[in-house]
PASEPA-245673 format. One record per residue: residue in one letter; x, y, z of N, C-alpha, C, O in turn. Coordinates in steps of 0.2 Angstrom, whole numbers, padded with zeros to 4 digits, always signed. Each point is the difference from the previous one (the first is absolute). Last residue first. Example, Ala and Ser with C-alpha at 12.3 -4.5 7.8 and 13.67 -1.06 7.14 Angstrom:
PASEPA-245673
S+0064-0011+0035+0004+0006+0001-0004+0005+0003+0003+0006+0001A-0001-0034-0001-0004+0006+0000+0004+0006+0000+0005-0001+0003
end
This chain:
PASEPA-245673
X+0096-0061-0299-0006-0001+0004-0004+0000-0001-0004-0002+0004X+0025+0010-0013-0001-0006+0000-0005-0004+0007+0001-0004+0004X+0004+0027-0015+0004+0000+0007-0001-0010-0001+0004-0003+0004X-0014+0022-0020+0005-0007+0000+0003-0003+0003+0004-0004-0003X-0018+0024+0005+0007+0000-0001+0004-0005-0001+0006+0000+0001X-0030-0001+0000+0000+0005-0006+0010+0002+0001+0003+0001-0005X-0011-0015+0022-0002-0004-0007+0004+0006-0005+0005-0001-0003X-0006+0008+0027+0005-0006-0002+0000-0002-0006+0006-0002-0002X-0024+0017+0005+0005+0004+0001+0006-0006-0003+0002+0000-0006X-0020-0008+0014-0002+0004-0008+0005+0002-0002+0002-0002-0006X-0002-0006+0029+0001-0006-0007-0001+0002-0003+0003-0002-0005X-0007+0021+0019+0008-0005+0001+0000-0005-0004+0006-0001-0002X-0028+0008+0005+0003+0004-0005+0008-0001+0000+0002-0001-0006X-0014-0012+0021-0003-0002-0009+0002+0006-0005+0000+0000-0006X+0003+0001+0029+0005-0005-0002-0002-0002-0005+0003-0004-0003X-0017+0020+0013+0010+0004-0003+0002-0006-0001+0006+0001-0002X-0027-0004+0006+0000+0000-0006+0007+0005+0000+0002+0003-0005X-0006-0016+0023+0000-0003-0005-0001+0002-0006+0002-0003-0005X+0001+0015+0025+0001-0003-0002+0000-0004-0005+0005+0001-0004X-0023+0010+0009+0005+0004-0004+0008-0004+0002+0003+0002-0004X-0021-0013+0011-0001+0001-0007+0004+0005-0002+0001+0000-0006X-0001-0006+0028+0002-0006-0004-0003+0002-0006+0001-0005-0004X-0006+0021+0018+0006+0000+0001+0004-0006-0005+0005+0001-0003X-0028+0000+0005+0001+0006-0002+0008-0001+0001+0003+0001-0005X-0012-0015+0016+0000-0003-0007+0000+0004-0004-0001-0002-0006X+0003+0006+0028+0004-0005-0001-0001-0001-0006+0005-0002-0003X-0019+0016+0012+0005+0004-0001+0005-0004-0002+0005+0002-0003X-0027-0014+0008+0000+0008-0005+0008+0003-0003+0001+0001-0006X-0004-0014+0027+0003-0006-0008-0002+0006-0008+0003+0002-0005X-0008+0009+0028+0008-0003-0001+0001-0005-0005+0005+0000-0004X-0026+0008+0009+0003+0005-0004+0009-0001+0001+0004+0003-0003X-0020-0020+0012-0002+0002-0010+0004+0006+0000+0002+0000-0006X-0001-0005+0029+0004-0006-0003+0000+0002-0008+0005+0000-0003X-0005+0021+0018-0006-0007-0001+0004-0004-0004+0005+0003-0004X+0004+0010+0023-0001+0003-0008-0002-0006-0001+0002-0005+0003X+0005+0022+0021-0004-0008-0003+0001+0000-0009+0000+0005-0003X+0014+0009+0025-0002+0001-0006-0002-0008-0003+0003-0005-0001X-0001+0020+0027+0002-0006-0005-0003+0004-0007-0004+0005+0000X+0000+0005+0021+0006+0001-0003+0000-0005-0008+0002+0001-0005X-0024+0002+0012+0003+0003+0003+0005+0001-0002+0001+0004-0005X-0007-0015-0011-0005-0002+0005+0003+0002+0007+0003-0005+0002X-0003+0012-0031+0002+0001+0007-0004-0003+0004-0006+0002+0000X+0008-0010-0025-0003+0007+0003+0006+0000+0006+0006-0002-0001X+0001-0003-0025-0001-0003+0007-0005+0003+0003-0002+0006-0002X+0015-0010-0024-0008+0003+0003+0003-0004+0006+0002-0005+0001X+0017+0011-0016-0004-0005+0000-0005+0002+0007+0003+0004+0004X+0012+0010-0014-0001-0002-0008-0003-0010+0003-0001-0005-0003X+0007+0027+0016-0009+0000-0004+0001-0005-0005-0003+0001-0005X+0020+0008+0021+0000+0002-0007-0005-0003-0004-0002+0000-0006X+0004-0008+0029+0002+0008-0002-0001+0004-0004-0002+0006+0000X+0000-0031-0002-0006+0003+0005+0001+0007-0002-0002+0003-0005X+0020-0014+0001-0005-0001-0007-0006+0003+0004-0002+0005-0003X+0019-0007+0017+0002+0008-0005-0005-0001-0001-0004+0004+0001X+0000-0024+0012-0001+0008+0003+0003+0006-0005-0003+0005+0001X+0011-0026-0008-0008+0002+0001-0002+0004+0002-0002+0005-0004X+0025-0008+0006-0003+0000-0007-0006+0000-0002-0002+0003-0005X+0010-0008+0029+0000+0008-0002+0000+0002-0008-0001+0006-0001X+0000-0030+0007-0010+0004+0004+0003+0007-0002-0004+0003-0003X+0018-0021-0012-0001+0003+0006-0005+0004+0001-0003+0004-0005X+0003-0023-0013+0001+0006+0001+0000+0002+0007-0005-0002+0003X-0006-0016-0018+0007+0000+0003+0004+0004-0003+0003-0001-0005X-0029-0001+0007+0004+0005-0005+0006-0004+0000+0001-0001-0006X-0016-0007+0022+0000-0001-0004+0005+0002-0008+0002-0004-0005X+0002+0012+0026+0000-0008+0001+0001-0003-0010+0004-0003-0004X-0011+0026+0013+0006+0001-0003+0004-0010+0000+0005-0002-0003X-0027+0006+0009+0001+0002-0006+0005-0001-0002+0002-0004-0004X-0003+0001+0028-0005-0005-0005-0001+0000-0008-0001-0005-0003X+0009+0023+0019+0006-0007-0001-0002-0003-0003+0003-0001-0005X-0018+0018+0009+0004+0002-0005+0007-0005-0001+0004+0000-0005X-0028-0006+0012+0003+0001+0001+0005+0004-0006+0000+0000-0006X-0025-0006+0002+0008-0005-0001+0004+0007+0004-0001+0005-0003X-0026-0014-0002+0003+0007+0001+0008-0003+0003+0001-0005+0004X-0019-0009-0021+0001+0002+0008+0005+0008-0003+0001+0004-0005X-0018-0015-0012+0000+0005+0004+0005+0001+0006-0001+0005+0004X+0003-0024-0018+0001+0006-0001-0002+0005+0003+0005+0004+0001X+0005-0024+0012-0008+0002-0004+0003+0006-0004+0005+0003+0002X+0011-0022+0005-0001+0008+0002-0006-0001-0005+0000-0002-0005X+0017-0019+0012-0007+0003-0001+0000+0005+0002+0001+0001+0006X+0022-0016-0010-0005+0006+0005-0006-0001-0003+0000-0003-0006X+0025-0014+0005-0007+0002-0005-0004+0005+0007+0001-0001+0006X+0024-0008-0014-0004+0001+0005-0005+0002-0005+0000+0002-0005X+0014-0021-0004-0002+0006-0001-0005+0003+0005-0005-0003+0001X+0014-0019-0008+0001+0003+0004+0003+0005+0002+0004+0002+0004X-0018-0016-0023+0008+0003-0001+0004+0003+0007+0004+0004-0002X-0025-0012+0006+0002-0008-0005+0007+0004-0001+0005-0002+0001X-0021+0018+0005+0004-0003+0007+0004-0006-0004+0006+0000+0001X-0017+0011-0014+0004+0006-0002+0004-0005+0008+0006+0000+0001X-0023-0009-0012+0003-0001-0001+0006+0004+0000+0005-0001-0003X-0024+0000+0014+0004-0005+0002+0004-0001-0003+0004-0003+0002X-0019+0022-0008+0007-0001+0007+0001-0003+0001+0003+0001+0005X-0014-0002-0023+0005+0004-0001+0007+0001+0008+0006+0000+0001X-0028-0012-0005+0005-0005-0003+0005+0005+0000+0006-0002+0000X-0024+0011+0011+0003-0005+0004+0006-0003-0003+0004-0002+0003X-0018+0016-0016+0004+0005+0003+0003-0007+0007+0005+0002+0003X-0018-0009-0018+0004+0004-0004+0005+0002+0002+0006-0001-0002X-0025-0007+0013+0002-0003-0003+0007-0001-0003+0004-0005+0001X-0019+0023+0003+0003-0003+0007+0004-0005-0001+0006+0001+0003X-0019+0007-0021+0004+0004+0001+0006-0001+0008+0005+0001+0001X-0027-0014-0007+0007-0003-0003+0008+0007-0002+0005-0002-0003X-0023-0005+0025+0000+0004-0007+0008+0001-0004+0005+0001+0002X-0015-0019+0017+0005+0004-0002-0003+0003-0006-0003-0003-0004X-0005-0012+0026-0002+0003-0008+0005+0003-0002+0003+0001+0006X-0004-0020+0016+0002+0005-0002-0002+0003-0009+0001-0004-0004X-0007-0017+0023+0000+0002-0004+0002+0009+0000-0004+0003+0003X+0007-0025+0015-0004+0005-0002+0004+0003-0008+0005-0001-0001X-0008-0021+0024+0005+0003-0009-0005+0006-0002-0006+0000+0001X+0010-0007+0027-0004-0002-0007+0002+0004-0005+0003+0005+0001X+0012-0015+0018-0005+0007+0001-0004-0004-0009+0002-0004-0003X+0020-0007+0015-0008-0001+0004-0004+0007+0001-0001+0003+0005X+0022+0004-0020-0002-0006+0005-0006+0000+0004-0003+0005+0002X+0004+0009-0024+0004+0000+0006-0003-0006+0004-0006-0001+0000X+0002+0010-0029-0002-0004+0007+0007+0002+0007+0006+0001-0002X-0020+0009-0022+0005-0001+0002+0000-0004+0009-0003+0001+0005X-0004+0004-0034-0002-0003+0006+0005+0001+0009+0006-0002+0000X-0014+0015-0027+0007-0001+0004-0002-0004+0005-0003+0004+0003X-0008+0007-0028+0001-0005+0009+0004-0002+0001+0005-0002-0004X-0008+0023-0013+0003-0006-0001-0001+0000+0007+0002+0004+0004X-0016+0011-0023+0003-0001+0008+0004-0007+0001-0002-0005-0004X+0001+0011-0021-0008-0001+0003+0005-0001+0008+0005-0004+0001X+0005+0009-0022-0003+0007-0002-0004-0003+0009-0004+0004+0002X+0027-0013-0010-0007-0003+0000-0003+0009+0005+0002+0003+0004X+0023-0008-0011-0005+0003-0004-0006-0001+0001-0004+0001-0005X+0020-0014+0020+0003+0009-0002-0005+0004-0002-0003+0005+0004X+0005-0029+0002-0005+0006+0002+0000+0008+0000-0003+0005+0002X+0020-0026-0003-0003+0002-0006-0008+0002-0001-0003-0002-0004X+0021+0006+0020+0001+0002-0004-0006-0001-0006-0002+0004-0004X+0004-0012+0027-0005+0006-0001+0002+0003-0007-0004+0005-0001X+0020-0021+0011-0008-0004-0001-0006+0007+0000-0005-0002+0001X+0028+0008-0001+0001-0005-0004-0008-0005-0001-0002-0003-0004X+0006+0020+0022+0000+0004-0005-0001-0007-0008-0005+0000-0003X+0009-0010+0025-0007+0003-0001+0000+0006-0007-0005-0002-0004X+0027-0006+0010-0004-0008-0002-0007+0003+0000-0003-0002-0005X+0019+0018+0008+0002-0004-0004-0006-0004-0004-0003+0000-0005X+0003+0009+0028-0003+0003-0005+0001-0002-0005-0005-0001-0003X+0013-0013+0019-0006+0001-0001-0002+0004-0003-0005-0001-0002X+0027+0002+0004-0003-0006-0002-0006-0001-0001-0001-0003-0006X+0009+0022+0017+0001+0002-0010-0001-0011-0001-0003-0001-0006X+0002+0006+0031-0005+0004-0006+0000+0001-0007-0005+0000-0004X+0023-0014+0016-0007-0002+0001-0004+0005-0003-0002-0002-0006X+0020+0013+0010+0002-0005-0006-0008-0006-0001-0002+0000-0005X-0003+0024+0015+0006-0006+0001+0001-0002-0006-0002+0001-0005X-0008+0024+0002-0001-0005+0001+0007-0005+0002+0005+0001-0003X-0009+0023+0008+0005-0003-0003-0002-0009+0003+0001-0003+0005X-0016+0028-0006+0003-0004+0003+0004-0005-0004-0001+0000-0006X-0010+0026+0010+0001-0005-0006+0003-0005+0005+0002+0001+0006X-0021+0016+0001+0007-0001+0003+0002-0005-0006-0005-0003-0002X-0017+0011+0003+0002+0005-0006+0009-0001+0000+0004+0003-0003X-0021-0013+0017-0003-0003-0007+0008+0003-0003+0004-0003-0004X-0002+0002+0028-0004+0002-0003+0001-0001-0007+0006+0000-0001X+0008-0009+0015-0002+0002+0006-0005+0002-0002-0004+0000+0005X+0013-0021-0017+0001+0008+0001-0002+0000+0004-0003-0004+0003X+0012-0019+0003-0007+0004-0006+0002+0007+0000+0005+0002+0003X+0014-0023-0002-0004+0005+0004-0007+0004-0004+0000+0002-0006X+0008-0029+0004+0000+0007-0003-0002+0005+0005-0006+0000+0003
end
């Protein structure tokens, strides 16, 4: 497996990695719901066995991306606080970078200035994502309302 180059690079687990995520995902399952730290032991060749605590939010957050590598699905890690390029958003968005840069333009999404470049916090991009997916969603809830009340057969 190649590694990323940093937390935040996605990577395209192997066929071996989604086996083993598969199968670890599958034994951390039924520690889904336990409110209390979960031990991990874990061992490496001729070294001694060591123990790991997990909070069970971590827990959580472990079976999620093993399980997103198990469908082999790239997986990143971005803090919310980071500061996200303007490719990095438009990444995420799936969206080109000169689409971002208007929405920057037109103020309809928050960036600073770090010299030329333009930064925008990871929280005010999912901010603006789920503001975008709501008014969506509520023109395709007005579009079936519409469909029903014309007996359009849907």
């Amino acid at each position: 497996m190649k590694l990323a180059e940093s937390p935040r690079d996605p990577f395209l687990p192997s066929k071996e990695d989604r086996l083993n995520a598969k199968e670890a995902s599958r034994m951390l399952a039924p520690y889904l719901r336990s409110k209390e730290n979960l031990c991990i032991r874990i061992e490496k060749k001729g070294q001694t066995k060591e123990l790991v605590s997990l909070p069970p939010r971590a827990v959580r957050f472990l079976i999620d991306l093993l399980s997103e590598m198990a469908r082999g699905n790239a997986v990143a890690l971005i803090p919310i606080h980071a500061e996200l390029t303007t490719q990095e958003a438009a990444t995420i968005l799936n969206v080109s970078r000169p689409f971002v840069v208007q929405l920057i333009d037109e103020k309809k999404l928050k960036a600073r200035k770090v010299g030329s470049h333009r930064r925008i916090l990871f929280a005010d991009l999912i901010a603006y994502k789920q503001a975008v997916d709501a008014d969506r969603n509520s023109a395709l809830d007005e579009l079936a309302t519409q469909a029903q009340e014309l007996d359009m057969g849907y």
